[in-house]
C-alpha positions in Angstrom: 105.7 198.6 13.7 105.0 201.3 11.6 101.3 200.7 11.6 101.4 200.7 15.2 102.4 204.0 16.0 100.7 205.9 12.9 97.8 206.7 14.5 99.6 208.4 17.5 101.4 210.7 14.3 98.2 211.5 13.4 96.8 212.2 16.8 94.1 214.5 16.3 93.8 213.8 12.6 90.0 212.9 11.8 90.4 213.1 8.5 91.0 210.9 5.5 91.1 207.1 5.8 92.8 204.4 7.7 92.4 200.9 6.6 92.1 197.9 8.4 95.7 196.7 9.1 96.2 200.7 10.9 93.8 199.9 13.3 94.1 196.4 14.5 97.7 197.2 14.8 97.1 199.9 16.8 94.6 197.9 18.8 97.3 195.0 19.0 100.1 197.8 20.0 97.7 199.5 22.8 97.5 195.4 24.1 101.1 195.1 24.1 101.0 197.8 26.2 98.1 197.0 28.5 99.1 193.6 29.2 101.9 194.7 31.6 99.9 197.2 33.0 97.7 194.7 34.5 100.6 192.7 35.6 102.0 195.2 37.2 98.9 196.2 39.3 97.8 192.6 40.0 101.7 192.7 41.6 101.6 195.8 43.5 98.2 194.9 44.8 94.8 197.2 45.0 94.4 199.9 47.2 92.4 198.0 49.6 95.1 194.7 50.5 97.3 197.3 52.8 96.4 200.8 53.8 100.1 201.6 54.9 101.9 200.9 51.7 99.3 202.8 49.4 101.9 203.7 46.8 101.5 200.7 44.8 98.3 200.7 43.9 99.0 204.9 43.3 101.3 204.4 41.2 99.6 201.9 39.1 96.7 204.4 38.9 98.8 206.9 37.5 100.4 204.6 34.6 96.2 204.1 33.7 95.4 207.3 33.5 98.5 208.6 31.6 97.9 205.4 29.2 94.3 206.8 28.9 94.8 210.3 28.4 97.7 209.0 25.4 95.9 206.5 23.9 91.9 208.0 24.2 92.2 211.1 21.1 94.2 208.9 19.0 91.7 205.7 19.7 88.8 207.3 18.6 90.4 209.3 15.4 91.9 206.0 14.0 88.0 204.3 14.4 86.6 207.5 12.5 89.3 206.9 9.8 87.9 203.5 9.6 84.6 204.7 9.1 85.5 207.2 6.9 87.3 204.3 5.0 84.1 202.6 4.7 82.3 205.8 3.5 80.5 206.6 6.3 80.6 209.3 9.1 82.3 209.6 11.7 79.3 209.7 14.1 78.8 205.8 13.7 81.6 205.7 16.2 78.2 206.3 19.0 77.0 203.1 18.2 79.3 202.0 20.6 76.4 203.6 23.7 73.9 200.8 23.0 74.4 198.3 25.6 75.2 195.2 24.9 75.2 195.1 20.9 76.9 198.3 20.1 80.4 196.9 21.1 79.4 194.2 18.6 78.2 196.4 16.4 81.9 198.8 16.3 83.6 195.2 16.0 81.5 193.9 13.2 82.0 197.3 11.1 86.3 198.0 11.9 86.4 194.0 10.2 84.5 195.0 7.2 86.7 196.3 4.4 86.9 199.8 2.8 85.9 200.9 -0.3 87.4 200.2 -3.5 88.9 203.4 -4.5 88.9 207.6 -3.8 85.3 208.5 -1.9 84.4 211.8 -0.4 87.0 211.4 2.3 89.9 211.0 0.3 91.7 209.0 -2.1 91.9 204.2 -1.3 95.2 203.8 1.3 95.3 200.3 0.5 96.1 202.0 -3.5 99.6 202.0 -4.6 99.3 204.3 -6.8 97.8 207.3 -5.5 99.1 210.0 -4.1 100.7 210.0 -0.5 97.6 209.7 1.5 99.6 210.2 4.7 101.7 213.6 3.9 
């Protein structure tokens, strides 16, 4: 659980690294989350089934964009620390504009492991024996 909500502790933090299990945990916890979301607005309908009773689907669109304004900074800090983990900038994160591959492209690169060791963004998190990368 603890890797699930790290990268909200470090909201705005984009720097150091994150390794692998930081982010698909946070990807996992931000499904957890989404999953009754959806269930929710599939219940209460769209805004288009019943024009008299529009609070449903208003208050589902409120949960969305409180759940994106939450999860959006932290989402894209934890997949720079990723790249950073890798030793590589930050800015890779934009090859998630070209259509249709660069979704595949993000996916390919947050599976690949970081490098072995301190790089130029700070010292392995994965190493037991370093300092507190987190303090």
């Amino acid at each position: 659980m603890e890797y699930m909500i790290m990268p909200l502790k470090r909201y705005a933090d984009f720097s150091g690294r994150s390794r692998r299990k930081e982010y698909w945990m946070f990807v996992l916890f931000q499904m957890l989350l989404l999953v009754p979301i959806m269930l929710l607005a599939i219940l209460l309908g769209s805004p288009s089934d019943d024009p008299t009773t529009p609070f449903g689907s208003i208050a589902v669109l409120f949960v969305v964009v409180v759940y994106f304004l939450v999860f959006l900074i932290p989402g894209i800090a934890v997949q720079v620390r990723r790249f950073h983990d890798q030793d590589k900038s930050g800015w890779f994160i934009l090859l998630g504009f070209i259509p249709y591959v660069g979704g595949i492209i993000l996916f390919v690169f947050m599976c690949l492991e970081g490098t072995r060791g301190p790089n130029r963004f700070g010292p392995d998190p994965k190493d037991p024996y370093s300092e507190d990368v987190f303090a």
